[in-house]
N, C-alpha and C positions, 0 to 999 in steps of 0.2 A: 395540567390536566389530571383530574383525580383517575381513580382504577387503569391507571394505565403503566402499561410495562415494555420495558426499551431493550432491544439488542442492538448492540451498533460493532462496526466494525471501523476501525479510526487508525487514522494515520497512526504508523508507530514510530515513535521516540530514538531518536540514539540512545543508545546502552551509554549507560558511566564508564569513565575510564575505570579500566583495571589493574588495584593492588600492582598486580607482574607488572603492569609497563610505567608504573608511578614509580615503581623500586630500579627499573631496567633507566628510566630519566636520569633518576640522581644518580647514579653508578657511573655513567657516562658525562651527567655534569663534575662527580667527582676527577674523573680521570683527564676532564679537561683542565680541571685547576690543579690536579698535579701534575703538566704537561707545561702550566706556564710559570708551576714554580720551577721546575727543573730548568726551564730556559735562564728565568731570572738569576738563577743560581750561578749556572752559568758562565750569566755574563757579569759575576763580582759581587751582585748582591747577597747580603745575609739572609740566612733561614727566614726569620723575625719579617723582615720587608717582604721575600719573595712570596711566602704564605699569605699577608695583607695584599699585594699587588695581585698577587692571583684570585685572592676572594673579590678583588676591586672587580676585577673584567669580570669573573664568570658569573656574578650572582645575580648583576642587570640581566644577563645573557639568559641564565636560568629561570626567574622569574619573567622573566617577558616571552622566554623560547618554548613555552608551554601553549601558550598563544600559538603562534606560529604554528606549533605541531598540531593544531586542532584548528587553522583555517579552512584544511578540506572539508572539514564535518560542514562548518557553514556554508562554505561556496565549493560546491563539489566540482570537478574535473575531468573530464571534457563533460559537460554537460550541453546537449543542443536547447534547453531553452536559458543558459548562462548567460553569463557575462566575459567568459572564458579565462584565462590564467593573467590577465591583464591587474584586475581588481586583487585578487591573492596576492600578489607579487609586490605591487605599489604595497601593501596591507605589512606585508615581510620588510620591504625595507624601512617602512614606518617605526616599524617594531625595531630593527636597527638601529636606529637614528636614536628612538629613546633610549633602548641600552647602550649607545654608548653617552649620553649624557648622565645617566643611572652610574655610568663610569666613571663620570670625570666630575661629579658630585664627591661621590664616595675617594676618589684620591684627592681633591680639596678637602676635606674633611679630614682623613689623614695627614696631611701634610702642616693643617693647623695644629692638628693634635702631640703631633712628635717635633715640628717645626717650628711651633708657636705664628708661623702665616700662612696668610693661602697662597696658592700657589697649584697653576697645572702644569699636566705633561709639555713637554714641547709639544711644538705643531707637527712636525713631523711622525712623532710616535702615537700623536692623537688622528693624524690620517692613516696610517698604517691601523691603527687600532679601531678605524671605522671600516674598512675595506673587510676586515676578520669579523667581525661583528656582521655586516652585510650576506657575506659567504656562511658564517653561523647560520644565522635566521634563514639563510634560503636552501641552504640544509636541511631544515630542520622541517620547512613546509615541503620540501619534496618528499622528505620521509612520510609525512603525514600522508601527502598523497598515495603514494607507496601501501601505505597499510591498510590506509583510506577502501583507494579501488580495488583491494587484492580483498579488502570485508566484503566490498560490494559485488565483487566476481563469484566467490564463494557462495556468495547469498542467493545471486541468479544463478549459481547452479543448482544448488539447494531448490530453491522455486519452480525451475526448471523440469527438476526429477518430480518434484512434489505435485506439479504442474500434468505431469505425464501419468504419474499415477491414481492422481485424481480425473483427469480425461478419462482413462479406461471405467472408472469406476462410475462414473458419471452416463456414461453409453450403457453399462448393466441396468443402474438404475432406470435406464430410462428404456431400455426395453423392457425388464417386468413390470414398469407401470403401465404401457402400453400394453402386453401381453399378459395382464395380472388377470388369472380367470374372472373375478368378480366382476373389472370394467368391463372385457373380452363379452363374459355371459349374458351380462345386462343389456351390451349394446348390439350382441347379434337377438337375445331376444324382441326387443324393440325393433328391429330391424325384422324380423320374421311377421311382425302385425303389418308389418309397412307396404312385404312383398304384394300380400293380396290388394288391401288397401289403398294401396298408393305407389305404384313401381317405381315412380320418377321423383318421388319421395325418397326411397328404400335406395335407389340408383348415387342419388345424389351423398347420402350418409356412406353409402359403401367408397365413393371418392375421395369422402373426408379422410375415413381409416386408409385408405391406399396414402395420401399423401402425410399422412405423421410416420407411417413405417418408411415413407420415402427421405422425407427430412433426417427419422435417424440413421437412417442406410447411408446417407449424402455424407452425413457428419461424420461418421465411423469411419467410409473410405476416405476421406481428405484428412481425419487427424485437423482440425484446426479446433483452436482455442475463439474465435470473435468471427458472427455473424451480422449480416447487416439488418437492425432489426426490423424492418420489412419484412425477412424471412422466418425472421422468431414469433413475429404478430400474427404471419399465415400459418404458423403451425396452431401459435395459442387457441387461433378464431378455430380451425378445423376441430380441436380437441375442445371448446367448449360447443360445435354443431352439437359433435358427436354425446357430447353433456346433452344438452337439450333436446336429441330425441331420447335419450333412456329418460331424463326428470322429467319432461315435459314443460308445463306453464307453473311449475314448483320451481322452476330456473329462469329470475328474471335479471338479463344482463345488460348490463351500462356500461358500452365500449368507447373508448376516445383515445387518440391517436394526434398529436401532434407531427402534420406533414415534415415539419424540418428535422424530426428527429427519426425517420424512416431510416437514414441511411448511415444513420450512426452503430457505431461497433458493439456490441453485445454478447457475452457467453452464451453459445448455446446452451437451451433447456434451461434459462435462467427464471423466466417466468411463469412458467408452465407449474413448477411445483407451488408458488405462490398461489395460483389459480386454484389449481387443484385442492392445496389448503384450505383455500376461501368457500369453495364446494362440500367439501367433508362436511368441517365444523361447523359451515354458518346456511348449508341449504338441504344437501342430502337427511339429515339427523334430525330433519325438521319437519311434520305433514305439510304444514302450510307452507314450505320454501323459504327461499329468500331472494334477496337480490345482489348481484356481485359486479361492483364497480371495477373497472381496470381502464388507467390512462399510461399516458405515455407524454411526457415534453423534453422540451430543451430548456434548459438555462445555463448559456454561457459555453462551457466546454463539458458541460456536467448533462447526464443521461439521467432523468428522475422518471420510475414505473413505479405507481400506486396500485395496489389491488386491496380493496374495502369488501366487506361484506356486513350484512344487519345480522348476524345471528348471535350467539352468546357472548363470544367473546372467549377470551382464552388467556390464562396466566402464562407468560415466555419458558417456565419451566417447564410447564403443559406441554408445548407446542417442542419444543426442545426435545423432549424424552418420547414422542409420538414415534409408533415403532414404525410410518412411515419417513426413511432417511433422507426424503429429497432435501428439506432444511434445512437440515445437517449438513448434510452435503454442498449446499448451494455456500451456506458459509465459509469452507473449508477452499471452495473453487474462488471466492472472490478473494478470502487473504492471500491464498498463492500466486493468482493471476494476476489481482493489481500490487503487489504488497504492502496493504496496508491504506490505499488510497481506494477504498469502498468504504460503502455504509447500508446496512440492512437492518430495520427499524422495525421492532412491532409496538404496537400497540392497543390495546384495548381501549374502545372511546368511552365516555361518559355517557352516550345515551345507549350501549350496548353496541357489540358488532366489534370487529377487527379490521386493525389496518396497518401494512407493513407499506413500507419504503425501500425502493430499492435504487440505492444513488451509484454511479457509476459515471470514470472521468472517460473521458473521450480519445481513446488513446489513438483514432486515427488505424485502426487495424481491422480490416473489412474483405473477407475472401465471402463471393457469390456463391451462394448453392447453384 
């Protein structure tokens, strides 16, 4: 799509192993192969052998035990939509089994070399020597786990705090937008044409404004992170009435609501600032108005809300650096909230006009106003 500009918010990546625990690996592979020289020693063997024997076992061990120590990353633990510690495990003794034939390669190959035949360990010390190998590799993935969940605890506390103090700052926001004299002015003046006018007109706006200060009163006393958005749509619809008596017929709107996704989970005040964005840029700024589309569906486990507008349009720098922070904000609320399993999308279309995406996974977390 030409003139169009993306902000997305995406899954994020595991971090690269780091330097410290590549150098902290081999320290500990080193001190296991001087562990089995020392034994070999001994038991009779020379320097010369003990040091080959010892490179024999630990090097399959080392090269294959790097695996192991990063099965958590792929298959994490406990996880409730897993496969649980079944599939790691089978995965760990796999990895076993080939370091010890990585084992019993490398002393065949030794043994022709100084022996002139081939020739393995006995049977005995080649079972012995898979039992150590087994107990390695499942070391090696407990640890990963280990460092694994204690990244991932870290991180939801992290999130957590982040989570908290963006709530607070989130409830600010959303009372000066509510309370910001320009909408406050506009919409009691239009409301003062209404009294004589039309009471039950002027009655029915004054209900609108009672229930957005009551939605954010709700939300402030409960502290909760996910409404069911049923209650986020009665806010939106209230705050575009409240649009509609100050624009008037300058404010033409396209609402659409997909039933099955009423009761799915959503931030509060998640689309409210979208809307309100779409009113600035593409209707207020404008004599002759505009029209501002806003849907709502389901697909799958995923929550998609669109809000479209015809007006100019807007570079994501533009919209980014707008000394209105709801945007801002909104993005900061969804990487801490979901970490990383959001996506918030603008774009500028080709026939003019804005259009943001707001994708969010269904985490099943729904407290009623």
């Amino acid at each position: 799509m030409s003139g169009s500009s993306r902000a997305a918010l995406t899954p994020a990546r595991a971090d690269p192993p780091r330097p410290g625990g590549a150098l902290a690996y081999a320290a500990g592979c080193a001190v296991l192969a001087g562990g089995y020289a020392a034994v070999f020693v001994s038991a009779g063997a020379s320097a010369r052998f003990a040091v080959i024997a010892a490179a024999a076992v630990v090097l399959p061990n080392a090269l294959l035990g790097w695996v192991s120590l990063h099965l958590a990353r792929r298959w994490p633990w406990p996880d409730p939509g897993g496969a649980g510690i079944a599939r790691p495990a089978l995965a760990a003794i796999g990895i076993a089994i080939a370091a010890t034939a990585g084992w019993l390669l490398l002393a065949a190959v030794d043994a022709r070399l100084t022996l002139g035949t081939w020739r393995l360990p006995v049977r005995q010390i080649v079972l012995w020597q898979s039992v150590m190998n087994t107990v390695l590799q499942g070391g090696l993935l407990g640890a990963g786990y280990a460092w694994h969940n204690g990244t991932r605890a870290r991180e939801a506390q992290d999130r957590a705090r982040r989570a908290e103090a963006l709530h607070a700052r989130a409830e600010l926001q959303l009372l000066r937008t509510q309370l910001n004299p320009h909408f406050v002015l506009n919409t009691l003046h239009a409301l003062l044409g209404l009294v004589r006018r039309d009471p039950a007109k002027a009655e029915h706006a004054i209900e609108r404004l009672g229930e957005l200060l009551r939605f954010g009163m709700s939300v402030e006393q409960r502290k909760v992170d996910r409404v069911a958005l049923r209650d986020e749509w009665a806010f939106v619809t209230s705050y575009l009435e409240l649009e509609r008596f100050r624009l008037g017929d300058r404010l033409r709107l396209d609402l659409r609501a997909d039933p099955a996704a009423m009761d799915l989970p959503i931030p509060p005040f998640a689309v409210q600032p979208l809307v309100e964005n779409a009113i600035v840029h593409g209707v207020a700024s404008r004599g002759s108005g505009g029209q501002v589309r806003v849907s709502v569906r389901r697909e799958g486990r995923r929550l998609l809300v669109e809000v479209a507008d015809d007006g100019p349009g807007a570079a994501e720098a533009a919209i980014l650096a707008s000394p209105r922070a709801g945007l801002r904000l909104l993005r900061e609320r969804l990487a801490t909230l979901y970490a990383g399993d959001a996506r918030l999308a603008f774009e500028t279309t080709e026939g003019g006009g804005m259009r943001v995406l707001l994708d969010l996974p269904d985490d099943g977390i729904v407290e009623a106003t």
